[in-house]
Structure formats: C-alpha cells, structure tokens
C-alpha positions in Angstrom: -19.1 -10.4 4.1 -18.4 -6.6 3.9 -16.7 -5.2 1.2 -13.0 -4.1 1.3 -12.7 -0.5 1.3 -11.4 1.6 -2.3 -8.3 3.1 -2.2 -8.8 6.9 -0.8 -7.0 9.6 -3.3 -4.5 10.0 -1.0 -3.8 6.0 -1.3 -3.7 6.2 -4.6 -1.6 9.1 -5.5 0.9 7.2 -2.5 1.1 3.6 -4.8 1.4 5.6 -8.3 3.9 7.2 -6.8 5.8 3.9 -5.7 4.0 1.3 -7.9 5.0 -2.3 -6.9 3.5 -5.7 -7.2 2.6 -6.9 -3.6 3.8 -10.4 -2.4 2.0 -12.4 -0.1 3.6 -11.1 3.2 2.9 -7.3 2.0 -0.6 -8.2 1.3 -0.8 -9.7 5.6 0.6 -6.7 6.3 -2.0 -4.6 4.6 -4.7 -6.5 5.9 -3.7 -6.8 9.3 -3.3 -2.7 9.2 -6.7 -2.2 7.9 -8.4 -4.4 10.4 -6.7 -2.6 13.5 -7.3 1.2 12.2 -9.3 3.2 10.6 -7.1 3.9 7.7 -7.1 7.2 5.6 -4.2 6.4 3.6 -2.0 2.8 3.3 0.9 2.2 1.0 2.8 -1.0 2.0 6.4 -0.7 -0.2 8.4 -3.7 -0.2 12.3 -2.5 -0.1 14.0 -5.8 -0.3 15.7 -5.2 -3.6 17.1 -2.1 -2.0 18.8 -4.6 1.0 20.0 -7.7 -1.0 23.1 -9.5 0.6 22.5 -7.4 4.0 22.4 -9.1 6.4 18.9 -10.5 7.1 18.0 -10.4 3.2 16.1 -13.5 1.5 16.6 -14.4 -2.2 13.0 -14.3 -2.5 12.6 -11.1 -1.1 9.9 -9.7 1.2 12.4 -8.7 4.2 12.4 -5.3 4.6 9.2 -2.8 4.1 8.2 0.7 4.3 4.6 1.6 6.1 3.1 4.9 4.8 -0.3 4.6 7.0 -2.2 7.6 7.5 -4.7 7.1 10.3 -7.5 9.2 12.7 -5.9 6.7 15.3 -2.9 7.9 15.6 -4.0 11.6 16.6 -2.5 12.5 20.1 0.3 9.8 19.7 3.6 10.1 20.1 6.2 8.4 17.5 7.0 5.4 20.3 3.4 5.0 20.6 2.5 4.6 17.3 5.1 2.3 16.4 4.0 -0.1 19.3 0.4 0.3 18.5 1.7 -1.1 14.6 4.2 -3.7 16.1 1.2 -4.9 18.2 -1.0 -4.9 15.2 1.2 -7.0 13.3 1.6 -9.9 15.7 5.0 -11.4 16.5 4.3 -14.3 13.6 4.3 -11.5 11.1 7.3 -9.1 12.7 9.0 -12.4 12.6 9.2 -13.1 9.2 10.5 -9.5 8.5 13.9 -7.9 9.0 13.3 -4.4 9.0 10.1 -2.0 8.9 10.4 1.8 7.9 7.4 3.3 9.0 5.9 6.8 8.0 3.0 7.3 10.7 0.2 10.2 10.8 -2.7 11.3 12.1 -3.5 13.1 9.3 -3.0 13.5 5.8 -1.5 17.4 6.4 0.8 15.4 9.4 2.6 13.1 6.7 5.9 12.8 8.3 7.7 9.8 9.5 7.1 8.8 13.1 
C-alpha cells in the first residue's frame, strides 16, 4: 500500500487560508481527484452553509463545493476541457449527490485562476 502524498506548501497555505472540517463526500472528492491527476495543489471547500434554503440545499450539508486543484495535467487545456476532464473524474455517482461545483483549475501554481 503506498503512502498518501503530504500536503505541498501551496496545499497548505490554500486550507489555512479556508480551514474547514471535511465530510465524507468532500473527502470522495479529494480522493477521486488525487487518483486521476498528478496534483500540485488540492483544496476541496465545502460551501453549503453559504447556499442553505436554495434550492438543491440538504440540512446536512455537503451540496455545493469549490475545487482549487492545481495540476501539470491541465497544461494546454482549455477551461471546457478541464472541467470535463474533473466531471469525468468524479463519476456520475459522485456529481449526483452534489448540486453545484465551483471549480478553480490550473496548470500551474503561477496560472491560479478559475477555469
């Protein structure tokens, strides 16, 4: 069994900046992301709190995320491309049990810009 990678600098200075307790779809997420790139940076934010009573909202949260993922992957890609290439990663049993993804997409750490 390998061992999961350590948080680069760039992932850490990303969760201190939004600290949060991950739930147990956040934490699919996360894994399914590292198994399908070669990840530089990855903060998974859950923004449910930000959405409650809108429409698609769950008492219990874990609806609606934001995706900082900063990956070698993604170099040459446009935005469309990308966010397929993250939909396909996450599998329609995950996609389905979330309402809404923000995603912040780059090849590199310099790119860091949504897309």
């Amino acid at each position: 069994m390998t061992q999961p990678e350590s948080p680069s600098p760039r992932e850490k200075s990303l969760a201190a900046a939004h600290p949060a307790v991950q739930g147990k779809i956040a934490q699919h997420i996360e894994a399914a992301l590292r198994a399908a790139f070669r990840v530089s940076a990855l903060v998974v934010e859950d923004e449910s709190a930000q959405h409650q009573g809108h429409v698609g909202s769950r008492p219990e949260g874990e609806t609606h995320f934001h995706i900082h993922l900063v990956s070698p992957d993604f170099a040459g890609l446009s935005r469309i491309e990308r966010h397929r290439r993250i939909h396909a990663a996450l599998g329609p049993h995950l996609l389905g049990r979330i309402h809404a993804l923000r995603l912040t997409l780059a090849a590199d750490e310099r790119g860091s810009r949504a897309g």
